[in-house]
C-alpha positions as CSV (number, residue, x, y, z in Angstrom):
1,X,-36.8,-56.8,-13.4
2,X,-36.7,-60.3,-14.3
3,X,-33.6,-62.1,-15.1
4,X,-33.0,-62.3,-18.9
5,X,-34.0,-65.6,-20.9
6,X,-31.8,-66.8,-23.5
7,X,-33.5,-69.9,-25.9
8,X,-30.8,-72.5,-26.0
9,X,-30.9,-75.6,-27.0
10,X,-33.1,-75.5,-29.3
11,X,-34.5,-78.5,-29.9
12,X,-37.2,-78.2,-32.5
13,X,-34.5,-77.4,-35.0
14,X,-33.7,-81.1,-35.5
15,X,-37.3,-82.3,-35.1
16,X,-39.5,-83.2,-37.6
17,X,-42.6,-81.2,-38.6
18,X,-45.8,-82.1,-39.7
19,X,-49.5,-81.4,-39.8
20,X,-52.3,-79.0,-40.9
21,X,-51.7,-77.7,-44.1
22,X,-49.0,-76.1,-46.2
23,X,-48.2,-74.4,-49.3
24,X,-45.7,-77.6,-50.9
25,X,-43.2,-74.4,-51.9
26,X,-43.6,-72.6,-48.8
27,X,-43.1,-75.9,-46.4
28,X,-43.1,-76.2,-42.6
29,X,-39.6,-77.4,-42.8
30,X,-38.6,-73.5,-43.5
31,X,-39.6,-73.0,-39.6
32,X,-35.9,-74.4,-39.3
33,X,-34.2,-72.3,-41.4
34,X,-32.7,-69.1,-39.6
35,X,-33.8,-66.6,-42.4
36,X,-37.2,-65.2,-41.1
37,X,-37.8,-63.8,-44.7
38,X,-38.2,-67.9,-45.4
39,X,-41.8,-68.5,-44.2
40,X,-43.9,-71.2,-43.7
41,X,-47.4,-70.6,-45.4
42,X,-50.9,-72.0,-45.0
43,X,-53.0,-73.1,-47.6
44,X,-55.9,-70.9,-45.7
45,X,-56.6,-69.6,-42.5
46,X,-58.9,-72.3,-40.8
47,X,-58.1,-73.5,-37.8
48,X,-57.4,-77.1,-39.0
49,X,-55.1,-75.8,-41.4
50,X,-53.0,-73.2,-39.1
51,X,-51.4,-75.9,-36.8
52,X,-48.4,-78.0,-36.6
53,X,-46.5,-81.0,-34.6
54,X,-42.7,-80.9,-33.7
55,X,-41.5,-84.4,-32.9
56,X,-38.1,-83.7,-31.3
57,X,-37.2,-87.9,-31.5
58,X,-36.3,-87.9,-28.4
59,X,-38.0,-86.9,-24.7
60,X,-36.4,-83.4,-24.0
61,X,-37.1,-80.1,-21.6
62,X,-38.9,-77.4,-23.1
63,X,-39.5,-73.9,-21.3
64,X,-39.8,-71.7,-24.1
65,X,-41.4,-71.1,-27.6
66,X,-41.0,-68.4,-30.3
67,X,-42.9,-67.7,-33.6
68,X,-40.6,-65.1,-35.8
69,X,-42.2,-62.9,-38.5
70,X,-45.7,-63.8,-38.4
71,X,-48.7,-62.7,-40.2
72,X,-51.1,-63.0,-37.6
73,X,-53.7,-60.5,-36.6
74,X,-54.8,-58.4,-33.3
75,X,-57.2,-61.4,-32.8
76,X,-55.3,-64.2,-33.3
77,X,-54.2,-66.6,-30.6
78,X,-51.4,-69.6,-30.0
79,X,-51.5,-72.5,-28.4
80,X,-48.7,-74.3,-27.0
81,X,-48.8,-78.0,-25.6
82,X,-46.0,-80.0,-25.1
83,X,-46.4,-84.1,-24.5
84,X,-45.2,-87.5,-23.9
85,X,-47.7,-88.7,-26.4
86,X,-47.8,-88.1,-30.2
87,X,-51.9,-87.5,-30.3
88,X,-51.0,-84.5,-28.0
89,X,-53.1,-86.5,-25.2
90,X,-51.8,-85.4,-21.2
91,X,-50.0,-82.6,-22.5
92,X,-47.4,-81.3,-19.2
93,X,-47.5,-78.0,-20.8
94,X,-50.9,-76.0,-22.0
95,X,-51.2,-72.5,-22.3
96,X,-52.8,-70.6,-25.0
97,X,-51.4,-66.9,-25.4
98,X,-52.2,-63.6,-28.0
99,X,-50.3,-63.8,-31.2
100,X,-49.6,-59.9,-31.1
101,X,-48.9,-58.1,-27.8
102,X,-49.2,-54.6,-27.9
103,X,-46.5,-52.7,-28.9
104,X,-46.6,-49.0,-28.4
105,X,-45.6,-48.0,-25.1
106,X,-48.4,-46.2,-23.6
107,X,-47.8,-42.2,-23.1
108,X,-45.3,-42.0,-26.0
109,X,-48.1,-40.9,-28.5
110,X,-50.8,-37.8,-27.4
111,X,-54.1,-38.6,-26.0
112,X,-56.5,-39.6,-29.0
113,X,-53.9,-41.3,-31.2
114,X,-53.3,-43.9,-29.0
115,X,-55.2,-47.1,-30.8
116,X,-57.1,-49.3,-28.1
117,X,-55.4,-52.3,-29.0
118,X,-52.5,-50.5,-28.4
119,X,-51.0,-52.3,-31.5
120,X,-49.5,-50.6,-34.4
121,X,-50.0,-51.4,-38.2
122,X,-46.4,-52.0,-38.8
123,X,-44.1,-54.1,-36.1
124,X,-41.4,-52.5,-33.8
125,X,-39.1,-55.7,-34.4
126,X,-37.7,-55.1,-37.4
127,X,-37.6,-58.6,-38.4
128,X,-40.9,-59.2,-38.0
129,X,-43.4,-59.8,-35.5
130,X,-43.0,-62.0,-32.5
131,X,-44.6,-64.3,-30.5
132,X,-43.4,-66.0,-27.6
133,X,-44.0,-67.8,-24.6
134,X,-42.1,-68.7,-21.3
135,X,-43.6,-71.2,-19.0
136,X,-42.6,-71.0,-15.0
137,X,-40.7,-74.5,-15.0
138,X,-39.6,-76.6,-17.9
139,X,-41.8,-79.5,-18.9
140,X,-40.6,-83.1,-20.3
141,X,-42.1,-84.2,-23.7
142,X,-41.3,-85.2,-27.1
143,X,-43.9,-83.8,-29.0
144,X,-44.7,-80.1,-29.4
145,X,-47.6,-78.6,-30.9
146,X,-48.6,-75.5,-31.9
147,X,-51.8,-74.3,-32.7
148,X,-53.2,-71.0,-34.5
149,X,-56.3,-69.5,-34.4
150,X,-56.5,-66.7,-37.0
151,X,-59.7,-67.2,-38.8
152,X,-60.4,-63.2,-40.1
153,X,-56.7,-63.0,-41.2
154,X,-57.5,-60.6,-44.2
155,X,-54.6,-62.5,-46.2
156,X,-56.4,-65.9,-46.3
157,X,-53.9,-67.5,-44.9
158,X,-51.3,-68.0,-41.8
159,X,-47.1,-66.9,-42.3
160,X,-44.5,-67.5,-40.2
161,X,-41.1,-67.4,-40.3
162,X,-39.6,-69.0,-37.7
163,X,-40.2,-71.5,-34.9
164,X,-38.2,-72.5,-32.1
165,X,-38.9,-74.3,-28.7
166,X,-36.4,-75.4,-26.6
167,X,-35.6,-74.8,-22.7
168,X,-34.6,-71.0,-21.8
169,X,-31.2,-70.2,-19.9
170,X,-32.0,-67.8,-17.2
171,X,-28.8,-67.1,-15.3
172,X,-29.1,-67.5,-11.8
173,X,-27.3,-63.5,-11.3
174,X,-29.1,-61.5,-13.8
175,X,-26.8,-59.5,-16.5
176,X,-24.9,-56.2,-15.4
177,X,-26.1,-52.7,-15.3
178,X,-25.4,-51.0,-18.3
179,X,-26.5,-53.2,-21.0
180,X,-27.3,-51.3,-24.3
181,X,-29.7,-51.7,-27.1
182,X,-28.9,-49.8,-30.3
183,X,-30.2,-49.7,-33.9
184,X,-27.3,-50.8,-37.0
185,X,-27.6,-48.8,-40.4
186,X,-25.9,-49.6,-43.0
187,X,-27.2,-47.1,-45.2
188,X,-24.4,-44.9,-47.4
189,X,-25.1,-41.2,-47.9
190,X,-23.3,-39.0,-50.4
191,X,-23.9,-35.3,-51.6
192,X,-23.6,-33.8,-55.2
193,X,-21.6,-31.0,-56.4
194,X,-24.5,-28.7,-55.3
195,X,-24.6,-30.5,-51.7
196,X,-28.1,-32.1,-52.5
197,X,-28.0,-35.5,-50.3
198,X,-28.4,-39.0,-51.6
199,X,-29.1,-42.0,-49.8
200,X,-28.8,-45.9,-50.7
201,X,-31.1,-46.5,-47.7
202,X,-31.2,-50.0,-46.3
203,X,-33.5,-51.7,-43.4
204,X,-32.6,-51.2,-39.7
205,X,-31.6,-54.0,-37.5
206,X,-31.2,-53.9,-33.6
207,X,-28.1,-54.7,-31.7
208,X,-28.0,-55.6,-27.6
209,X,-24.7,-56.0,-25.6
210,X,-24.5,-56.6,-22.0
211,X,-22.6,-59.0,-19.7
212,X,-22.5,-61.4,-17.2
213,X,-20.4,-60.5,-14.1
214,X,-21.5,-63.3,-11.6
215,X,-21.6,-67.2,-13.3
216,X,-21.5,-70.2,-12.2
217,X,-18.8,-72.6,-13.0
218,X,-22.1,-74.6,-14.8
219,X,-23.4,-71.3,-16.4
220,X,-20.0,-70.3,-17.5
221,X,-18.2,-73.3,-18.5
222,X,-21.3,-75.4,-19.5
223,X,-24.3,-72.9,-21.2
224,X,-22.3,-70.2,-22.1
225,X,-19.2,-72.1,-23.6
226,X,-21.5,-74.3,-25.8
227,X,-23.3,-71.1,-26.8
228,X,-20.2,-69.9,-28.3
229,X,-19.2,-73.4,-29.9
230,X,-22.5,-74.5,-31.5
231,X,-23.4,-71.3,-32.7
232,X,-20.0,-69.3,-33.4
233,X,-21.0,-66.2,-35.6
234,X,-23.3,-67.9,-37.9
235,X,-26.0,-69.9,-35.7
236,X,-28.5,-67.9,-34.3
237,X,-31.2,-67.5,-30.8
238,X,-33.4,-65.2,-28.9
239,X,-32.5,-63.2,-26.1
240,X,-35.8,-61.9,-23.9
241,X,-34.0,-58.9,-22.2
242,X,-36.5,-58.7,-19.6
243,X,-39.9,-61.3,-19.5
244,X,-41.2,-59.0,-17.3
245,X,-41.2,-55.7,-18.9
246,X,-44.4,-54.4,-19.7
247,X,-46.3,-55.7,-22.1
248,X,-46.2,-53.0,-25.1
249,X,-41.9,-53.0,-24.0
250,X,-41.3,-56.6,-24.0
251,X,-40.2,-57.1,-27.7
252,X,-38.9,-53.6,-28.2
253,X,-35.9,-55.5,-26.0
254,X,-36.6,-59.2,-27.5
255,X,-34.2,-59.7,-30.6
256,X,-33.8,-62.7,-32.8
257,X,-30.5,-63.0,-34.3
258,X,-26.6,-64.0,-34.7
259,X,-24.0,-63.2,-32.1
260,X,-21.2,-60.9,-34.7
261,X,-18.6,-61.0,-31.8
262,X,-17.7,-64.3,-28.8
263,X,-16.2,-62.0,-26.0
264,X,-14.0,-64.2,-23.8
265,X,-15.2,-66.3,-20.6
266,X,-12.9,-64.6,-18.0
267,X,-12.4,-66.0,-14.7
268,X,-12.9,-63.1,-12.7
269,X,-12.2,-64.1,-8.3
270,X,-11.2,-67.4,-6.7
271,X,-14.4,-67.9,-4.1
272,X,-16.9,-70.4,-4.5
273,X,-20.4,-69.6,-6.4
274,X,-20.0,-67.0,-9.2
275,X,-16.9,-66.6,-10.3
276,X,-16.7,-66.4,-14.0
277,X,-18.1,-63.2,-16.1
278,X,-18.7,-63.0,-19.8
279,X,-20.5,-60.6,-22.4
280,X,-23.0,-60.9,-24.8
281,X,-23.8,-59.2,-28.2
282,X,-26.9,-60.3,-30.0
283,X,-27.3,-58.7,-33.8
284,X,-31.0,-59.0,-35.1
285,X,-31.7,-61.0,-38.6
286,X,-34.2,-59.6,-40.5
């Protein structure tokens, strides 16, 4: 199991975004928005039109990308490049990756209804598929760019809800045993005089906690305490539970979305290396 990756800073938040080309009311500029339901629209689906530039002002480290509530198909692709130069010239960082990852885990449906792609029609994440991509080491650059290849998209057109690049915290001591992943419902059910049920049914969001019991004085006191103060309850990031799950698991544990509670950084024993602990609770936005 791989350590977990938290996105933080983000960086591309306070960039500025241009390129391709974009519906005007359904702007690239909603990328920075934390609603995923406020997307980011193409004006078609060629590849000239399906791409983008981040120019985060200043030169920063980036490790780690995520596109939120996409519309992209089984076919489609990403590439990310990060560089020093705004034509995207000597990029440090290149990789191009599938849009959609499978996503059912293989054996939980009976032989013959298992689709080759292994992709379903609808997405596990309830708020919306995800792509995303980790690279081994960050990379220095101010400019990001992003480039989609989703030519076939039966909608005519690329949607995305979200962007964010930045450089990943991945604690040195990976989180605790015991870490829990659980669905919220909000949905109220009554029953008539004749006990016939009725239900105001509402979406389903996910809900992780787990915590830290070995940080660093750095991890504790640096990451994890500015965690809590620029984002309180309201900001918002992605937690990758574990990079290295398999593919069709990997976003069944990946969750975009506010942090409802700040447990407290304790400072758990007196020797030298790890001696803080902490929790975290991530509540999805859909």
């Amino acid at each position: 199991m791989a350590n977990m990756h938290l996105l933080t800073p983000r960086w591309s938040d306070a960039g500025t975004y241009s390129g391709g080309s974009w519906s005007p009311s359904l702007p690239l500029d909603n990328l920075k928005t934390q609603q995923p339901q406020q997307v980011a629209r193409s004006t078609n689906a060629t590849t000239a039109n399906t791409k983008f530039k981040v120019d985060l002002g200043l030169v920063r480290p980036v490790s780690m990308f995520a596109l939120i509530n996409t519309n992209n198909t089984d076919t489609a692709t990403v590439r990310f490049r990060v560089s020093m130069n705004s034509d995207g010239s000597s990029p440090g960082l290149d990789s191009t990756i599938p849009a959609v990852p499978p996503s059912i885990v293989f054996g939980s449906l009976p032989w013959g209804g298992f689709p080759w792609t292994g992709i379903e029609d609808f997405s596990v994440t309830p708020g919306g598929r995800v792509t995303y991509y980790k690279h081994p080491e960050a990379v220095f650059g101010r400019y990001v760019f992003v480039d989609i290849s989703d030519t076939s998209n039966p909608d005519g057109y690329v949607q995305l809800g979200r962007f964010m690049a930045g450089d990943a915290f991945v604690p040195q001591v990976n989180i605790d045993w015991g870490a829990q992943l659980s669905f919220v419902d909000e949905s109220k059910q009554s029953r008539s005089v004749g006990m016939q049920l009725y239900s105001d049914k509402k979406p389903l969001r996910r809900k992780l906690q787990c915590s830290f019991g070995a940080l660093s004085e750095s991890e504790a006191m640096g990451v994890i305490y500015d965690l809590h103060r620029t984002l309180g309850k309201t900001g918002n990031c992605i937690v990758v539970y574990d990079p290295d799950d398999n593919a069709s698991m990997v976003l069944r544990r990946t969750i975009y979305g506010t942090l409802p509670e700040l447990p407290a950084i304790s400072h758990q024993r007196s020797s030298e290396g790890y001696q803080y602990g902490g929790g975290l609770t991530i509540e999805e936005l859909i």
